[in-house]
C-alpha positions in Angstrom: 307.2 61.6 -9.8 305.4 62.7 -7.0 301.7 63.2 -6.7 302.1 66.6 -5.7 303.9 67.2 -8.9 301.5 65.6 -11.2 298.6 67.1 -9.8 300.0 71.2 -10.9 301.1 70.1 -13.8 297.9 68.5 -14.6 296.4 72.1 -13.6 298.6 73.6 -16.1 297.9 71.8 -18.6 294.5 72.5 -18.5 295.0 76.3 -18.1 297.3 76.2 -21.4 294.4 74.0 -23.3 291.4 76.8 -21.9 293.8 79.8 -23.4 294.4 78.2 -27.0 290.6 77.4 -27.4 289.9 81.3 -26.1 292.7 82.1 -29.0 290.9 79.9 -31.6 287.3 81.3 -31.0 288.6 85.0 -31.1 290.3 84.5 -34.8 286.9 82.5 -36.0 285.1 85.5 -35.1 287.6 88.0 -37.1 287.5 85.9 -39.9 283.6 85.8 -39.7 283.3 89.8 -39.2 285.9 90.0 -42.2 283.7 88.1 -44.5 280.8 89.2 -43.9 278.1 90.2 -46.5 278.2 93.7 -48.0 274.3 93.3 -47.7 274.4 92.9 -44.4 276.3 95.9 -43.6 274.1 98.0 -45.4 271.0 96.8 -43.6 273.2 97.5 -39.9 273.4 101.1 -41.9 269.9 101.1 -42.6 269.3 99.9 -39.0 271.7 102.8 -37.7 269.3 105.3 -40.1 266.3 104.6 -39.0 267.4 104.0 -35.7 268.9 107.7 -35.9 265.1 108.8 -36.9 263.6 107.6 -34.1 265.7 109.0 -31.8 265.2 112.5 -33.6 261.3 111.5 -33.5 261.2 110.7 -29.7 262.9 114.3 -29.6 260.2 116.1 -31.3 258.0 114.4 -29.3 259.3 115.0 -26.3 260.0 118.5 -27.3 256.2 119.1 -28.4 255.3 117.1 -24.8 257.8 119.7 -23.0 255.2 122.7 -24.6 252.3 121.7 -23.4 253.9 121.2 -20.0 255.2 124.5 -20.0 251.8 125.8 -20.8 250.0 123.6 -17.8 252.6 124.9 -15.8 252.2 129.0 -16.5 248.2 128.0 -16.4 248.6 126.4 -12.5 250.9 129.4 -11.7 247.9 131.7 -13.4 245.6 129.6 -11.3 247.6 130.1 -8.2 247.6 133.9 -8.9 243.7 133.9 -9.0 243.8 132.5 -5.7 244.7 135.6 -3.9 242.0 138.6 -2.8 241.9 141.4 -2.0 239.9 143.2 1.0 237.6 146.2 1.4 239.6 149.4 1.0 239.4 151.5 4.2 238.5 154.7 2.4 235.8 155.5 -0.2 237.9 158.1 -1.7 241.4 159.1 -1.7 244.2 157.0 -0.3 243.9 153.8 2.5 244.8 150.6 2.8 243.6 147.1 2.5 244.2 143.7 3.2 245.6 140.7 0.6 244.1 137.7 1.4 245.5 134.0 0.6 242.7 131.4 -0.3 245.1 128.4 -0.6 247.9 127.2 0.9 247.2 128.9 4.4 249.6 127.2 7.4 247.6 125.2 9.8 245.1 124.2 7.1 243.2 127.5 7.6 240.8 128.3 4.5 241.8 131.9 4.3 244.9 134.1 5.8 245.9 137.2 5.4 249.3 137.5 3.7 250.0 141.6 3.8 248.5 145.3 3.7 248.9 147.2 0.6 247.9 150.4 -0.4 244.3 151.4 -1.9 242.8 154.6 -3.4 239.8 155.8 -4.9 238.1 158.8 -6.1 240.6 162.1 -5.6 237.2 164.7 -4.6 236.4 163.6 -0.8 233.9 166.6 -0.7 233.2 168.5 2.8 234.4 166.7 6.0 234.1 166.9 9.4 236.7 168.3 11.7 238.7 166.0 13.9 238.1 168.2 17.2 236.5 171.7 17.8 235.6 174.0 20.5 233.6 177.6 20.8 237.0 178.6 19.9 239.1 176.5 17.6 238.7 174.3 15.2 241.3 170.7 14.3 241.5 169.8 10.9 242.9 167.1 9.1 244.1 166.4 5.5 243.8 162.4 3.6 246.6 160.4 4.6 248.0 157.0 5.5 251.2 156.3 7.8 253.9 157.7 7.1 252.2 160.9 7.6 256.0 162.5 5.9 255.7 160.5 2.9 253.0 162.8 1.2 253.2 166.6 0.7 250.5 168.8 1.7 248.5 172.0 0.3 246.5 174.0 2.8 243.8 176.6 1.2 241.6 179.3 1.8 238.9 179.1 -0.2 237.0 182.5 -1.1 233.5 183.1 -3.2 234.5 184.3 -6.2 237.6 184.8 -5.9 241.3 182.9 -6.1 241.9 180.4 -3.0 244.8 181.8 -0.7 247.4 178.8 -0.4 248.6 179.1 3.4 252.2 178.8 4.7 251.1 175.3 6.6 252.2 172.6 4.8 251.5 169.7 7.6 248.8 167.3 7.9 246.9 168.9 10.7 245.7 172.7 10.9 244.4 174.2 13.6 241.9 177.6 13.1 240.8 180.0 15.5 236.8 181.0 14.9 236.4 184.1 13.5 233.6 186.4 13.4 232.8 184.5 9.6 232.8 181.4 8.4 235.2 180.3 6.7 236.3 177.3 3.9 239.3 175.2 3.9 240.8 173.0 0.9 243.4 170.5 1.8 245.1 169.0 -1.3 247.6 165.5 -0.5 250.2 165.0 -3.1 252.4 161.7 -3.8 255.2 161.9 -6.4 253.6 165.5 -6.9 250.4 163.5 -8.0 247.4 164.4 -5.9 245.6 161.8 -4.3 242.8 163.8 -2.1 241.7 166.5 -1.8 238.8 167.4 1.2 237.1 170.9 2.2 236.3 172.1 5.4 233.6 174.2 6.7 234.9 176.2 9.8 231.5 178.3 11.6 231.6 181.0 14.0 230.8 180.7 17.2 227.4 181.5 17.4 226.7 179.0 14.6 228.1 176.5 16.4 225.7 176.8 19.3 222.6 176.9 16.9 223.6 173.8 15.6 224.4 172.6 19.1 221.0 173.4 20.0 219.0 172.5 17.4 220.8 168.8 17.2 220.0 168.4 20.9 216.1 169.6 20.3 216.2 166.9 17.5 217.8 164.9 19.6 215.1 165.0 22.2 211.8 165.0 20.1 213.9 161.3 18.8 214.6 160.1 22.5 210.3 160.7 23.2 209.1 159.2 19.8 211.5 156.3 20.9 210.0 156.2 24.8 206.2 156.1 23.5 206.6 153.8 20.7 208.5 151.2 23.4 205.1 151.9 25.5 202.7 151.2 23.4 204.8 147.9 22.9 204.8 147.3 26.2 201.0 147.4 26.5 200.2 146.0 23.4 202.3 142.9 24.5 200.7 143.2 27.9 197.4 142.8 26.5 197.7 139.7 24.5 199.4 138.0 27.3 196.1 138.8 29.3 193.7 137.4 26.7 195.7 134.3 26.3 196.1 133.3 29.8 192.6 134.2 30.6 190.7 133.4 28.0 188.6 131.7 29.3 187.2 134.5 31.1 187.3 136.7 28.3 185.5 134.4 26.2 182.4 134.1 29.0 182.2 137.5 29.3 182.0 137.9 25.2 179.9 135.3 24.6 176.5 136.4 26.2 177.0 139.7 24.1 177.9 138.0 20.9 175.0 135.7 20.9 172.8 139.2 22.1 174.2 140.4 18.7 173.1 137.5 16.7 169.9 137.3 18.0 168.9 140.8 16.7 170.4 140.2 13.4 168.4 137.5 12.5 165.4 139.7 14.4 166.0 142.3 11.5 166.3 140.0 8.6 162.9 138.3 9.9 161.6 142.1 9.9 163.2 142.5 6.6 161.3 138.9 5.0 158.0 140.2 6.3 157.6 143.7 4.6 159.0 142.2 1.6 156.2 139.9 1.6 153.7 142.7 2.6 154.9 144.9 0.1 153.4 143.0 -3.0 151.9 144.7 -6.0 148.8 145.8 -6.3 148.3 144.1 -9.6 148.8 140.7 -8.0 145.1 140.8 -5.7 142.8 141.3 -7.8 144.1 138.4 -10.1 143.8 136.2 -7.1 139.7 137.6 -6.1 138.9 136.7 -9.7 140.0 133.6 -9.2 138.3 132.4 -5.6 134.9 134.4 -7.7 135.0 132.0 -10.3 135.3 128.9 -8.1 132.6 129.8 -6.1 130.3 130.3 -9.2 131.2 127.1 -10.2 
């Protein structure tokens, strides 16, 4: 035989002798599971039980974890909520608009940002307003609004003492009124979703009203303007005075002193004067005590 021959069969050999020991240790360990103790299997159940509790335990737990996370987590969105302000409406009273203001979370790493512009409204009476333009012979007025000027509906009055306003045909945003020889009232009323939302008067004068109040502003305006003019004088010289003293004050203080010391010379003048007629003016009580006494040292 060759070697080459004896070597593959010596290979197979040991191939054959791995398989039957692989075979042998398989059937032990049937034979063994077979067997087994009925004890044992019912500690594996018991095993399996309790093994089957924990896992519905860790589920509770985790289940009762998951609440509380759900909670932190609608308490951070709360919290990012809170984060967000809101700006100065533009009105006082009826309908404007205002800003909404990020605190956190602002690109760029800013502290504050604005995010949008959302509507705003306050009180529905605006009371008596100003006209938007007027001359000696017309008056512009203007109802409460925000852009789009279409999106809310408009009521125009005439208001009358003691009497029913008449509603006029104009149902725009702006009115225009000539003067008349009266004065007159004006109610505008703005409506959204045919809910008002303002409502402003207007006070149109006549003509010679007008220039009254022209006139009498500008008089007020000119007594203002001359109070204003003196008071920035006597500023002016007040200030000029004190910078005098301080730079020359040295000047100022020869020219005080001789008169100061002048002063408190005669002061102490009177309150010698004063002394002397206290002393003078003794009573009369006192002398004679003092004769008897120098007469009975000289008899002694």
């Amino acid at each position: 035989m060759s070697p080459g021959g004896a070597g593959c069969s010596a290979g197979l050999l040991l191939t054959v002798g791995w398989l039957l020991l692989a075979g042998l240790q398989v059937a032990w360990g049937t034979n063994v599971t077979a067997f087994q103790d009925p004890g044992l299997g019912g500690a594996e159940g018991e095993g399996e039980g309790e093994n089957e509790n924990e896992g519905e335990e860790d589920a509770e737990n985790y289940m009762g974890d998951a609440a509380p996370r759900a909670e932190a987590q609608d308490a951070s969105n709360s919290t990012a909520v809170k984060e967000v302000e809101f700006g100065m409406c533009t009105v006082t009273c009826g309908v404007g608009i205002r800003e909404v203001i990020l605190t956190n979370g602002c690109p760029g790493g800013e502290s504050k940002c604005i995010v949008r512009v959302e509507e705003c409204r306050g009180p529905v009476d605006c009371g008596w307003g100003k006209p938007v333009s007027e001359s000696l012979e017309s008056v512009r007025l203007v109802c409460v609004h925000t852009f789009p000027v279409n999106r809310f509906k408009y009521v125009w009055k005439l208001l009358r003492p003691d009497q029913q306003p008449i509603v006029l045909a104009n149902d725009s945003a702006i009115l225009e009124v000539r003067r008349e020889t009266e004065p007159l009232a004006f109610e505008c009323d703005t409506f959204d979703n045919n809910e008002i939302v303002a409502s402003i008067k207007f006070t149109v004068y006549t003509t010679n009203e007008l220039q009254m109040k022209r006139s009498r502003q500008s008089d007020t305006d000119a007594i203002l303007v001359f109070v204003l003019t003196v008071g920035v004088i006597i500023c002016i010289f007040v200030i000029f005075v004190l910078s005098f003293i301080i730079i020359n004050w040295a000047a100022v203080k020869a020219f005080w002193g001789p008169k100061a010391s002048t002063t408190e010379i005669q002061s102490e003048l009177s309150s010698m004067r004063y002394k002397d007629s206290t002393s003078l003016d003794q009573s009369p009580t006192e002398i004679p005590g003092h004769e008897d006494d120098a007469i009975n040292e000289w008899a002694e």
